[in-house]
FIDOVEX-154038 format. One record per residue (C-alpha): residue number from 1; residue in three letters; x, y, z. Coordinates in Angstrom, 1 decimal. Each point is the difference from the previous one (the first is absolute). Layout:
BEGIN
ATOM:NUM:ALA:X:Y:Z
...
end
This chain:
BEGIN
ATOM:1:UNK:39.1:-15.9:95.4
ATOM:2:UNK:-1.9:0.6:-3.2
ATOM:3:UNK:-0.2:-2.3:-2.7
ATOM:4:UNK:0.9:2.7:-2.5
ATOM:5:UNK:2.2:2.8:-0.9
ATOM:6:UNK:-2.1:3.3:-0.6
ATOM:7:UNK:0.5:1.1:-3.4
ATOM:8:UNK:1.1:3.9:0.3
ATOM:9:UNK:1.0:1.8:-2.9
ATOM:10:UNK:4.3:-1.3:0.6
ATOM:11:UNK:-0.7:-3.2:-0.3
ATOM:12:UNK:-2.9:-0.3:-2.3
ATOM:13:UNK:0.5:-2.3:-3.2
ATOM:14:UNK:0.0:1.8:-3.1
ATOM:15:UNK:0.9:-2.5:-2.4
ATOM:16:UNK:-1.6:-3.4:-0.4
ATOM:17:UNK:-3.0:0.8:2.4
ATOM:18:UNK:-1.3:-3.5:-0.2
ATOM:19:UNK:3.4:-2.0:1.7
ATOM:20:UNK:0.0:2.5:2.9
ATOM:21:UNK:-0.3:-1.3:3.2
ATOM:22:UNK:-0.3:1.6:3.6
ATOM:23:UNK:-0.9:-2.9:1.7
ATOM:24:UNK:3.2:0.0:3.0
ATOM:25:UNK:0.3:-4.2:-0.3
ATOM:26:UNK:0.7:0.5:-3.9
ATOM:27:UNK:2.5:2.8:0.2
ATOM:28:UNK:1.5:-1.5:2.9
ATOM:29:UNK:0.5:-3.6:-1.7
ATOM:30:UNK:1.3:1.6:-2.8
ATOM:31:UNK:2.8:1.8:1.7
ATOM:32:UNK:1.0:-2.9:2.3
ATOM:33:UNK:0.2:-1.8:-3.4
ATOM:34:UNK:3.0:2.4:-0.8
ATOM:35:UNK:2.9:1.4:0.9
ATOM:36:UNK:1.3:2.8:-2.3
ATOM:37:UNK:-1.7:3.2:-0.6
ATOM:38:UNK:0.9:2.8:-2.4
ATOM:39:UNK:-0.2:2.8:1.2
ATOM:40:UNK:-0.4:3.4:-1.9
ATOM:41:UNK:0.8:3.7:0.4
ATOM:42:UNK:1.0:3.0:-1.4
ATOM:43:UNK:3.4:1.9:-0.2
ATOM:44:UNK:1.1:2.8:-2.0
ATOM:45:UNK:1.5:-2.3:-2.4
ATOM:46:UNK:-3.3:-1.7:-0.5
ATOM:47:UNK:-2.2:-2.8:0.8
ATOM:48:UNK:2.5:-3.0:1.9
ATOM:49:UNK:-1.4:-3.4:0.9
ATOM:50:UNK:1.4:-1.8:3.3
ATOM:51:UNK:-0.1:-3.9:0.5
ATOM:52:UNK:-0.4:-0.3:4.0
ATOM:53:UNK:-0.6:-2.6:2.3
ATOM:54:UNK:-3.3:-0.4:2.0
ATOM:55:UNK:-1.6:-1.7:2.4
ATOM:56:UNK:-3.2:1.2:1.4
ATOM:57:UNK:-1.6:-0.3:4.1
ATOM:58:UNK:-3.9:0.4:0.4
ATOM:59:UNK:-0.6:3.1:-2.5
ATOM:60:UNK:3.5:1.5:0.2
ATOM:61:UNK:2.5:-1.0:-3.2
ATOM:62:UNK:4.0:0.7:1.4
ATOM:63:UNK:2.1:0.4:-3.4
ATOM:64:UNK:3.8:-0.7:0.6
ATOM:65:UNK:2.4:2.5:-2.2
ATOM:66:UNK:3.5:0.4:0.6
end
């Protein structure tokens, strides 16, 4: 397993460069610290923001929506 994520051009960090982190323990404490995610996409209507569930296995983040 590598120790971190590859930066590609989806999930580079745009915005406050110097708290990124790619480093999988990081990212992976920080998600097991939590338990909602907002999620967002977009509809005709506009922008719409989603508070889901999650729980994540190895690399693989399961979001529960009814």
């Amino acid at each position: 397993m590598q120790e971190k994520y590859e930066i590609k051009k989806n999930n580079k960090i745009k915005q406050l460069k110097t708290k990124a982190n790619y480093d999988k323990k990081v990212v992976h404490a920080i998600l097991d610290a939590g338990l909602v995610a907002h999620i967002a996409f977009n509809q005709d209507q506009g922008p719409i923001v989603v508070p889901m569930l999650y729980g994540r296995e190895k690399d693989t983040i399961f979001l529960h929506g009814a």
